[in-house]
ZADOMI-847869 format. One record per residue (C-alpha): x, y, z; chain. Coordinates in Angstrom, 2 decimals, decimal comma. Each point is the difference from the previous one (the first is absolute). Example, Ala and Ser with C-alpha at 12.3 -4.5 7.8 and 13.67 -1.06 7.14 Angstrom:
<atoms>
<x->12,30; y->-4,50; z->7,80; c->A>
<x->1,37; y->3,44; z->-0,66; c->A>
</atoms>
This chain:
<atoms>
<x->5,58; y->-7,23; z->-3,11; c->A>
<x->3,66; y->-0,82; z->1,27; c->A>
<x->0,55; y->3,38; z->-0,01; c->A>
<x->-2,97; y->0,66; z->2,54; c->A>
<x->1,25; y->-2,78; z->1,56; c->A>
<x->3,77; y->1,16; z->0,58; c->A>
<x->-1,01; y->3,72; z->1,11; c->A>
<x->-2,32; y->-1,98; z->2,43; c->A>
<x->2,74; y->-2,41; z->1,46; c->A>
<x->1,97; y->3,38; z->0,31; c->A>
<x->-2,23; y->1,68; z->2,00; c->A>
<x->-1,06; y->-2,48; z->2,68; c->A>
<x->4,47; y->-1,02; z->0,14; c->A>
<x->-0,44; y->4,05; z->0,95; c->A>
<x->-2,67; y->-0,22; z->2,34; c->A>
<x->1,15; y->-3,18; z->1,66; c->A>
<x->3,96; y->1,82; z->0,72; c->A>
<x->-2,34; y->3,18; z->1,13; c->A>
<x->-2,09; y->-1,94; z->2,47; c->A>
<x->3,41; y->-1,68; z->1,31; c->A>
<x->1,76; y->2,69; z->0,60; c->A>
<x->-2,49; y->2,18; z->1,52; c->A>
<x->-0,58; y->-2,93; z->2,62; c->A>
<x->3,50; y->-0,13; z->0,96; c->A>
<x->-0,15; y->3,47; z->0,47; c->A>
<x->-3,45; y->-0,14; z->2,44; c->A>
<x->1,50; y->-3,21; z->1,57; c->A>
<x->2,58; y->2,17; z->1,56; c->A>
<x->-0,27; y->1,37; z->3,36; c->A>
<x->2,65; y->3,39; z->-0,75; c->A>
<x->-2,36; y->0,75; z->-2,49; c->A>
<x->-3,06; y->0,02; z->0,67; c->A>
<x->1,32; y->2,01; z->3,60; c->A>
<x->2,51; y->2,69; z->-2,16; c->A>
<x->-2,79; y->0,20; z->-2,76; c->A>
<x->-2,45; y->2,75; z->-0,13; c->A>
<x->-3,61; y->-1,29; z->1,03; c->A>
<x->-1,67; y->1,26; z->-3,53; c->A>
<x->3,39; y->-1,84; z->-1,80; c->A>
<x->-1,00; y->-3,29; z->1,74; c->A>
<x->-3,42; y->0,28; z->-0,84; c->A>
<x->0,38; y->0,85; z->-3,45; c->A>
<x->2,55; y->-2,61; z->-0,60; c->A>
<x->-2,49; y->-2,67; z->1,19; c->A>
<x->-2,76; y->1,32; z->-1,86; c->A>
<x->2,53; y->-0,54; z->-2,95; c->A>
<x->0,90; y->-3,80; z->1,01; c->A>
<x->-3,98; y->-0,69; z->0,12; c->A>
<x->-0,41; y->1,39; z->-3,38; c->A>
<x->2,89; y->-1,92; z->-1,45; c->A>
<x->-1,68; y->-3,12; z->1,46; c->A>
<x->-2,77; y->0,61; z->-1,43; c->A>
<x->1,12; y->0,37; z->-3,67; c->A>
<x->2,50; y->-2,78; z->0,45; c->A>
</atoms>
């Protein structure tokens, strides 16, 4: 049961540094305008799933 519970802390300390950093990144002007359109896209489609296994 600790175990489970460890790998599970783990994971959402992951998830929470993933959703972080990817909202820096889409909170910045530069790059969402030097981005690619389909990068952008896919890297919010990333931040939504984070969120919503977080």
């Amino acid at each position: 049961m600790e175990a489970l519970s460890a790998r599970l802390e783990k994971k959402l300390g992951k998830l929470e540094k993933e959703i972080l950093s990817t909202s820096k990144r889409l909170s910045k002007p530069e790059f969402i305008k030097n981005a690619d359109a389909l990068f952008v896209e896919e890297t919010n489609n990333n931040l939504a799933e984070a969120e919503k296994q977080a």
